[in-house]
N, C-alpha and C positions, 0 to 999 in steps of 0.2 A: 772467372769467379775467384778471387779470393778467399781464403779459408783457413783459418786461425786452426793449429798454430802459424806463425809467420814461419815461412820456409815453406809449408806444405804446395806438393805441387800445386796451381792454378785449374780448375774446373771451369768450363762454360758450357751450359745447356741449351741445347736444340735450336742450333744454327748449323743447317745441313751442310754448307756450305765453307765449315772449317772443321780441318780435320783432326784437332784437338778437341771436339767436344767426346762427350761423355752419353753415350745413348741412354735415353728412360734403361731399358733393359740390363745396360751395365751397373747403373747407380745401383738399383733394386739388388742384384747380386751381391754389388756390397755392401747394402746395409740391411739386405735380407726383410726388406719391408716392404710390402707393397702399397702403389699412392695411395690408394682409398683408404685400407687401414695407417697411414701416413698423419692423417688429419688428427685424431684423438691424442697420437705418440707426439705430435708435434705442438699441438697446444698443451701437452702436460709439461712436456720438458719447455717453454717458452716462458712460462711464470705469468709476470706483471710484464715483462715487456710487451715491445709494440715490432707489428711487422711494417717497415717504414718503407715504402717504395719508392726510387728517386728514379731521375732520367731528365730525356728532354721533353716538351711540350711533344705532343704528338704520341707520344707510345703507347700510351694507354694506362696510364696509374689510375684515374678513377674507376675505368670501366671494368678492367682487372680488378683492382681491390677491394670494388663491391660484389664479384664474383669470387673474389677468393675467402672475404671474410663472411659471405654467407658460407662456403663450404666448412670455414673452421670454425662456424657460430658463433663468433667476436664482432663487436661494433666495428663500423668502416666511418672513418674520418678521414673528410678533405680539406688539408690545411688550407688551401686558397679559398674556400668557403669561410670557412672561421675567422677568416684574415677579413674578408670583408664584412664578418657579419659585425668584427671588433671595431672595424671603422666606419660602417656605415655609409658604405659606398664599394663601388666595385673595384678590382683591379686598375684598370684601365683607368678609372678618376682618378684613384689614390697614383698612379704613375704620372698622370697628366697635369695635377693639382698638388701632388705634393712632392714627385720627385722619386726614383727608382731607391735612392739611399732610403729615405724616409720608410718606402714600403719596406725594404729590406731588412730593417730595423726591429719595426713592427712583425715580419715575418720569423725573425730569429726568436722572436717574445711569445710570440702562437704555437709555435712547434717546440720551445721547451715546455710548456704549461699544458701543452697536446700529451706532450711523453709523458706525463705525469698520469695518466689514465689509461694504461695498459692493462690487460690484454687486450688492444686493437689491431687495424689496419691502419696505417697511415698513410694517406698520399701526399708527399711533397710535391712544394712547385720545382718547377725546373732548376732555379737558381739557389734552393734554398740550402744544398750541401754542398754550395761553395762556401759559406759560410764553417771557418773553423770553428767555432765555437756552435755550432749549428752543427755539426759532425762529430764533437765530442759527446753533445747531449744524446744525439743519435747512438753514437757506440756506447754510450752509460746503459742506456734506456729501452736499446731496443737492437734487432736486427735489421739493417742497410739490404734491400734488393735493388741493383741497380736494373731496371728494365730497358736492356738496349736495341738500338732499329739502326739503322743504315739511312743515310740519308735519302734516299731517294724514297724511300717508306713513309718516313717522314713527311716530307715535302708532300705526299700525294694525302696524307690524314689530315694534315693541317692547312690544304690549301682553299675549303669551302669556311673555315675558321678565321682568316687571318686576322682579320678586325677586330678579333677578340683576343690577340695575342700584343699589347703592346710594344715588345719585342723585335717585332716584325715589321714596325710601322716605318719602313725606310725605301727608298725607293729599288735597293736590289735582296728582295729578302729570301731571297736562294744561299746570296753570296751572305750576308748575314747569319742564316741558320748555320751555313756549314761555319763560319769563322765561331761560334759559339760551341759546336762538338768541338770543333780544333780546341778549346780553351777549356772545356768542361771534361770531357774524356778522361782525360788521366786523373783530375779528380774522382769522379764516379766511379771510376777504377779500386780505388780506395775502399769500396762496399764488401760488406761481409758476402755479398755472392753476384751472379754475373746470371740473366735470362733475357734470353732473346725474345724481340716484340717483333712477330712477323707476321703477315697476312693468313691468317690462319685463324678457327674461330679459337675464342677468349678463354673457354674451359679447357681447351689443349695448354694455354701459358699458364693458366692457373695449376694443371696439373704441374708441368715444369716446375712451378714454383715451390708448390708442396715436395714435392722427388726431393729441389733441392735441398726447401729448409730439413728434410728428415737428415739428408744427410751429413748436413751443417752441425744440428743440434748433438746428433749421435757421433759422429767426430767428437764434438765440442765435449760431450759425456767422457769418451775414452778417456781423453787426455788431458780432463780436467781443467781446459779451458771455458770459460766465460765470460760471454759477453754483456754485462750487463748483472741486474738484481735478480 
């Protein structure tokens, strides 16, 4: 995780499996807040922005953000729904019919016009914070969760899906996905915080997620950083 100021050491939550992360238990100590009462303190201190959750296909951004922004009582937006509701046709046309640049274009025009109606959730597509100017409106507008998975997680969520993922439409889409974290990662990395998407039910990440934004926003109070209006 990432955490303004720039310098500050890196945080990443609840990936048992590295020993740099930061336990539920710890955070709470240090920010002396516990999750449940987390939800009220973190939509106050968030304003008009938007809670934007990025990653790759497969993690879980919508399923998470409609469980997160019921918990924080804020509308949940799925940018790839608006994208198609703006064109009139689904992903997979608009890739097939009009070309990946095209949608992405279109995508960059939805998810600024999206940040414009904060306090929400947001779920980006996979692709969309490659897009630098697509990251800036992000960092103006709102705060970056990058929801991340391991590929093999991955591959086993998205594998009864594939046909709905244009992306994948090649004949070795193992070798594909992982050539996509290789290119996407250190981008993503670039996210105001960092939570892991693991086989685990969805109100345990959702918690994760809130632990993290308290401790993001409350940081961000000390020291008089802001991300956003």
């Amino acid at each position: 995780m990432n955490l303004v100021p720039a310098g500050a050491r890196p945080r990443h939550f609840a990936h048992p499996e590295r020993r740099a992360v930061y336990s539920i238990a710890e955070l709470m100590t240090d920010i002396a807040l516990p999750n449940d009462a987390n939800a009220a303190a973190v939509l106050a201190a968030l304003g008009a922005r938007s809670i934007v959750l990025i990653g790759m296909m497969g993690v879980g951004k919508s399923s998470i953000g409609r469980r997160l922004a019921g918990r924080l009582g804020i509308p949940f937006v799925d940018a790839d729904a608006e994208i198609e509701k703006a064109a009139g046709m689904s992903i997979a046309d608009i890739f097939a019919h009009r070309g990946e640049a095209d949608f992405r274009s279109g995508e960059a025009r939805v998810i600024a016009r999206l940040l414009e109606g904060g306090p929400q959730v947001l779920a980006a597509g996979g692709g969309a914070f490659m897009n630098a100017g697509t990251r800036e409106a992000i960092r103006a507008k709102g705060v970056s969760v990058w929801l991340k998975a391991d590929l093999d997680v991955l591959l086993r969520r998205i594998s009864k899906r594939r046909n709905e993922r244009p992306l994948l439409q090649t004949g070795d889409p193992e070798g594909t996905l992982r050539a996509l974290l290789i290119e996407r990662e250190p981008v993503y990395a670039q996210a105001d915080l960092t939570v892991y998407s693991r086989d685990v039910a969805h109100d345990s990440i959702v918690a994760d997620i809130i632990t993290a934004l308290g401790a993001f926003l409350h940081e961000s109070a000390l020291t008089g950083v802001k991300s956003g209006p």
